[in-house]
C-alpha positions in Angstrom: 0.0 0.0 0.0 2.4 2.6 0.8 4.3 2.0 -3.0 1.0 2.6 -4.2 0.5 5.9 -2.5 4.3 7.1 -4.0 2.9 6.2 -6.9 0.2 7.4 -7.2 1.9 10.5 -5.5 4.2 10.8 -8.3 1.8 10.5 -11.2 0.0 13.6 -9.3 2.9 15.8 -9.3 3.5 14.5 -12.8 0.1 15.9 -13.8 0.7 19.2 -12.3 3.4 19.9 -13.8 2.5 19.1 -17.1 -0.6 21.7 -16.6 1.7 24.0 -14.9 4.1 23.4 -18.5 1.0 24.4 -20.6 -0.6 27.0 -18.3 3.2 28.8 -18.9 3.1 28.7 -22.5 -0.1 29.8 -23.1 0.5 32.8 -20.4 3.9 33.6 -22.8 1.4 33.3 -26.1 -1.0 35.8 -24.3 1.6 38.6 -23.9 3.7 38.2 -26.8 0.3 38.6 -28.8 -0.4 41.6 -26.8 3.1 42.9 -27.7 4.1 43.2 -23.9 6.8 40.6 -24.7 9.1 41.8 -27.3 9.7 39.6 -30.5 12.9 37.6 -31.2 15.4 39.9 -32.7 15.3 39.1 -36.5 18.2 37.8 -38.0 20.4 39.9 -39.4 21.5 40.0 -43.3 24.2 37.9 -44.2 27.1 38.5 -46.1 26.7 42.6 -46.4 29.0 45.4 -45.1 28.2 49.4 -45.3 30.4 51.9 -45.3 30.1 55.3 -45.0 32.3 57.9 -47.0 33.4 61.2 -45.1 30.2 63.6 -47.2 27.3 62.5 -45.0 28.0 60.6 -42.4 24.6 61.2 -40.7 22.5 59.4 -43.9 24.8 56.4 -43.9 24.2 56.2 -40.1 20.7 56.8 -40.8 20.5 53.6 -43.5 22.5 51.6 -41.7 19.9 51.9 -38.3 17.0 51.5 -41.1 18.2 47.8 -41.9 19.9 46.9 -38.5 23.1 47.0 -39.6 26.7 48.9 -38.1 28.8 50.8 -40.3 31.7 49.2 -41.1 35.2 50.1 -40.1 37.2 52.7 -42.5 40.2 55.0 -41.4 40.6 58.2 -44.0 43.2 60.2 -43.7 45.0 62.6 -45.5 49.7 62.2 -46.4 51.2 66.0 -45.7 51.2 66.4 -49.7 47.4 66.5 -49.7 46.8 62.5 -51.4 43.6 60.7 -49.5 44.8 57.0 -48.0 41.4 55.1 -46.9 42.2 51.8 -45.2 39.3 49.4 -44.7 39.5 48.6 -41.0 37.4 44.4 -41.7 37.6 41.3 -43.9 35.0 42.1 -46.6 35.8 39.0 -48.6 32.8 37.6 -50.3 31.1 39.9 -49.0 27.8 42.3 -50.6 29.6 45.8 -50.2 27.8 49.2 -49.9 29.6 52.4 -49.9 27.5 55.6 -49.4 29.4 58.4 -50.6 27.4 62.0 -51.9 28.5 64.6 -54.0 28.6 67.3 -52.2 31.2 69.7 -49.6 34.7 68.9 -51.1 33.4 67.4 -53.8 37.0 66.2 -55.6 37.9 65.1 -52.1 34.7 63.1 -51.9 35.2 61.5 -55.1 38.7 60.5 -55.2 37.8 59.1 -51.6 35.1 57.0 -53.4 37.3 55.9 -55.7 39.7 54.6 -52.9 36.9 53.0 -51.0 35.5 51.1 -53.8 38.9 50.1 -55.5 40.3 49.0 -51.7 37.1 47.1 -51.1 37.2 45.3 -54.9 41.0 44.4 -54.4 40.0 43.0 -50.8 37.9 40.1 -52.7 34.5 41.8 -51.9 31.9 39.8 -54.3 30.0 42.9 -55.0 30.9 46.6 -54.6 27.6 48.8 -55.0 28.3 52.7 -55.0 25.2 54.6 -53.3 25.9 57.8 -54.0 22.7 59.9 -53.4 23.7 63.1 -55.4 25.6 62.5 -58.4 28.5 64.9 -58.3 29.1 66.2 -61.7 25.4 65.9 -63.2 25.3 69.2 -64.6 27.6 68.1 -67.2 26.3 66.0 -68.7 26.7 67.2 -72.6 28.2 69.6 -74.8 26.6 73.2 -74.3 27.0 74.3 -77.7 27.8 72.8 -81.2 31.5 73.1 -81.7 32.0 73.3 -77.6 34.9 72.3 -76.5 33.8 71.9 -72.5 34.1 68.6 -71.4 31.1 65.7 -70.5 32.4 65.4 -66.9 29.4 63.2 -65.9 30.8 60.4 -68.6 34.1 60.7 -67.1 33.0 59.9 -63.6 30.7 56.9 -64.6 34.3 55.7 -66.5 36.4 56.3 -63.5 33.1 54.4 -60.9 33.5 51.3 -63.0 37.3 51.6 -63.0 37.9 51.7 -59.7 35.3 48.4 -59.5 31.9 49.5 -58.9 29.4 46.7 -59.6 26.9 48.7 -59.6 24.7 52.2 -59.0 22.2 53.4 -57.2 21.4 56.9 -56.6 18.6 59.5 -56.8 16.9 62.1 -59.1 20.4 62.5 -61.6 20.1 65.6 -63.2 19.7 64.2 -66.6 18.2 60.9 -67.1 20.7 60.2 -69.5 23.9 60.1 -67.1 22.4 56.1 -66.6 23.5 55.4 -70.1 26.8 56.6 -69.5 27.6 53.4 -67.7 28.4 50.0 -68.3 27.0 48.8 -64.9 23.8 48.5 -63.3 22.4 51.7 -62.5 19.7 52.3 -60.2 17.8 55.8 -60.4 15.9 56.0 -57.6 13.2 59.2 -57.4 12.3 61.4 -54.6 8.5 62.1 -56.4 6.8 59.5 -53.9 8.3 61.3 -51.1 7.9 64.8 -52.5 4.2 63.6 -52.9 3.8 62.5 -49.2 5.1 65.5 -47.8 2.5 67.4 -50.2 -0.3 66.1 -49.1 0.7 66.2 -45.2 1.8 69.4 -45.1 0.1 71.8 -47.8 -3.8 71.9 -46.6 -5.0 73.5 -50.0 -3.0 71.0 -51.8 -6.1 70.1 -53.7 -6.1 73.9 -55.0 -2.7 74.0 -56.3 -0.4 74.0 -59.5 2.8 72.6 -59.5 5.1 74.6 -61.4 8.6 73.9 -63.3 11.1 76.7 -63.1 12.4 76.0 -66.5 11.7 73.7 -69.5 14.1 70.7 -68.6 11.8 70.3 -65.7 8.7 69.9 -67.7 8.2 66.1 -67.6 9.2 65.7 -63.6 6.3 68.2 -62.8 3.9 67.0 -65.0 4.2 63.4 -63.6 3.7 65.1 -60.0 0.7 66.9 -61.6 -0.9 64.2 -62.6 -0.8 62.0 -59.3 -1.9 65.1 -57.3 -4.7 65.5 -60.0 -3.4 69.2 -60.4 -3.0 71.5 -62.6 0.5 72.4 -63.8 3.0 75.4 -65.2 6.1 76.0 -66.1 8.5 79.2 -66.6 10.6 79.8 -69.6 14.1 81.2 -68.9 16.3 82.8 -70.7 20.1 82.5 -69.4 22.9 84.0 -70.7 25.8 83.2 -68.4 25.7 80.1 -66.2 23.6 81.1 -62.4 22.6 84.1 -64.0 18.8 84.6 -65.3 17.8 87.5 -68.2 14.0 87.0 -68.6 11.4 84.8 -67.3 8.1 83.9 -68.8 5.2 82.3 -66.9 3.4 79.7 -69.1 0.0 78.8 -66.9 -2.9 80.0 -64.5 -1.2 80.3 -61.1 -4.0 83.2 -59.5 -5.4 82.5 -56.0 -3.7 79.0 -56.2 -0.5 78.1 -53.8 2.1 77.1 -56.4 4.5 74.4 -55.4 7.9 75.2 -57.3 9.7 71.8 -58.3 12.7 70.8 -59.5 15.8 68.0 -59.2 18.5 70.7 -57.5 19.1 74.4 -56.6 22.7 75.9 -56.3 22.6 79.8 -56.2 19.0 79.7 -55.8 18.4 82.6 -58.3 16.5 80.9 -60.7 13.5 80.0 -58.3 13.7 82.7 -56.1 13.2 85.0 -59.5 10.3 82.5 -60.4 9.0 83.3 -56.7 8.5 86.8 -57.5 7.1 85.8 -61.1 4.4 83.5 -59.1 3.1 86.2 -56.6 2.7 88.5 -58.8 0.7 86.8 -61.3 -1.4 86.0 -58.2 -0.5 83.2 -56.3 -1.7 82.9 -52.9 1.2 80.8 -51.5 4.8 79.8 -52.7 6.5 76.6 -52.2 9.6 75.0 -53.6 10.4 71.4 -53.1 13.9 70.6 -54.3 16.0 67.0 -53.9 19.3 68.2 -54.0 19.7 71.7 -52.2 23.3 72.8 -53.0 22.8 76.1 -51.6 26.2 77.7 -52.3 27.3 81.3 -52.3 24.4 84.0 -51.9 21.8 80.6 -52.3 20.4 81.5 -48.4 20.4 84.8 -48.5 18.1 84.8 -51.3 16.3 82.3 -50.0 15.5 84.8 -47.1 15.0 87.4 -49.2 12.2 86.1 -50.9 8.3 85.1 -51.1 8.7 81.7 -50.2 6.4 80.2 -47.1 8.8 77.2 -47.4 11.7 75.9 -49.1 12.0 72.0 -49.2 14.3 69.6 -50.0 15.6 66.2 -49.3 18.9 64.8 -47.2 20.8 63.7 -50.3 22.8 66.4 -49.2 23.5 67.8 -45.4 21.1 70.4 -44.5 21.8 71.3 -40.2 24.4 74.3 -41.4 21.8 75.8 -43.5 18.6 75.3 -41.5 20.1 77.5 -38.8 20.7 80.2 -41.3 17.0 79.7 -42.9 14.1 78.9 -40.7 12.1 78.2 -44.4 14.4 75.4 -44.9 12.6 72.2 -44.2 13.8 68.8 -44.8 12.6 65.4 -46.1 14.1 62.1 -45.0 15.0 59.9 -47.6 17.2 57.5 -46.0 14.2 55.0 -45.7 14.2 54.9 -50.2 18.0 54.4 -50.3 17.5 51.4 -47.3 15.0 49.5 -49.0 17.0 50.2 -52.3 20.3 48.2 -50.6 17.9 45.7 -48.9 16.2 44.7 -52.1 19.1 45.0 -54.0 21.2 42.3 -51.6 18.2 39.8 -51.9 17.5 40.0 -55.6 14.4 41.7 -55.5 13.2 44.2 -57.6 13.3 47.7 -56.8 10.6 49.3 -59.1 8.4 49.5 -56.1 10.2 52.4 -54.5 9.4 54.5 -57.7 5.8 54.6 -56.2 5.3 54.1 -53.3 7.2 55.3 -50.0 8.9 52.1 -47.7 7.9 52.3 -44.2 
């Protein structure tokens, strides 16, 4: 009798604990459903490095957080007789490289740094070397400006010198001239601010719906009418005439902008006198509001002051370029992230997927 009792004792505590077992995981199902226990950590992607050139270090930290990923290990420095010397400071054999260099601040500095990174990284037995380089340095010349010219196509001679050094591949964002992808020999990924520019429209401009977007000249013709149309807007555009480079004659308003706000778009500014002289052209042809949404602000020489000077209720652009400098000069300065576009570009891009997505839609 009193083996039976241990026993039965034993087949008891047996019991209990295999309620307590499931009692435990359903309590454990409960909360994680209710989000009060956090997820496992999801794996990280394999076999991919970023690093980030010395331009904008604050966008490369910003797409490496997007995708869960550190920056990689460089050392830059500079010999007394001025030549760059970038080191790679980690094995990146076999590995999918990213190197996020824009053109902007010193820009021959930036580039030949580039260069380094990418050729360093290729000779290091990296599998793939992709440049992300979010403003193409040299867009704006991209051709011959007159027949018998004999100014160089810069823009072709930095795609040669990208694939030279090793690049695999391209991907940056609103190129000044479409055309600049042809140029190369590599994969070239274009990516477009418009779904972001788009967004920020309809978030922050409440008469959106009475607006026309306008071009500031006729190159721009195309960008604005695609924005136009997804807005369901109307749309202008202002004929220039220039005859010395930053500097406008004449300006021609082709379109009804009276008691509409007119949103001012286009792929870069540098001096800014072009749209802050189509500013003027839109107020006083009667529009009620002025915007100008930009993705590359250069900004350079008298760029702010104008920009303060004129009608503007806001100028916007992207972070292709940095902005924190200039914002404290110009409270109308406002800025768009896009360092979620260029992340999703780089994840897709490491799995195989297609990127065509990101030319409509913004990633969360």
């Amino acid at each position: 009798r009193p083996l039976s009792l241990v026993v039965l004792l034993s087949l008891c505590i047996s019991e209990l604990l295999s309620y307590l077992r499931c009692f435990y995981f359903f309590v454990q199902t409960l909360f994680s459903l209710s989000g009060t226990i956090e997820p496992p950590e999801q794996p990280r992607m394999p076999n991919i490095k970023i690093f980030s050139g010395s331009s904008h270090p604050d966008l490369s930290q910003k797409i490496a957080d997007r995708l869960g990923l550190e920056l990689g290990k460089v050392v830059t420095k500079k010999f007394s007789n001025q030549e760059t010397c970038v080191e790679i400071g980690e094995s990146v054999r076999g590995e999918d490289v990213y190197i996020i260099q824009s053109g902007c601040g010193e820009i021959n500095d930036n580039l030949m740094e580039l260069l380094i990174m990418i050729n360093a990284c290729k000779i290091a037995s990296a599998s793939r070397v992709t440049a992300v380089i979010p403003c193409f340095p040299y867009a704006r010349q991209d051709k011959k400006d007159k027949v018998g010219s004999r100014a160089p196509i810069s823009a072709k001679l930095v795609a040669n010198m990208l694939s030279v050094a090793g690049a695999d591949h391209i991907i940056t964002m609103d190129l000044h001239a479409s055309q600049i992808q042809g140029f190369f020999d590599i994969p070239v990924d274009n990516l477009y601010a418009e779904p972001a520019v788009l967004k920020w429209i309809k978030e922050n401009i409440n008469e959106w719906k009475n607006c026309t977007i306008v071009s500031p000249d006729a190159g721009g013709a195309k960008r604005v009418t695609s924005i136009a149309d997804r807005l369901n807007v109307d749309f202008a555009l202002i004929h220039k005439e220039r005859k010395k480079a930053n500097e406008v004659d004449r300006m021609v308003l082709v379109g009804d902008v009276k008691d509409r706000v007119a949103i001012l778009v286009d792929d870069m500014a540098d001096t800014c006198g072009t749209i802050c002289h189509a500013a003027e052209k839109l107020v006083s042809a009667g529009s009620t509001k002025v915007y100008a949404i930009l993705t590359h602000g250069i900004f350079s020489g008298p760029a702010i002051s104008r920009i303060n000077n004129a009608s503007f209720d806001a100028v916007v652009v992207t972070n292709t370029i940095p902005q924190e400098d200039k914002i404290k000069q110009c409270d109308k300065i406002q800025v768009i992230d896009i360092s979620m576009i260029l992340a999703e570009a780089i994840r897709r891009t490491h799995n195989g997927e297609s990127v065509s997505y990101l030319f409509s839609h913004v990633p969360l």
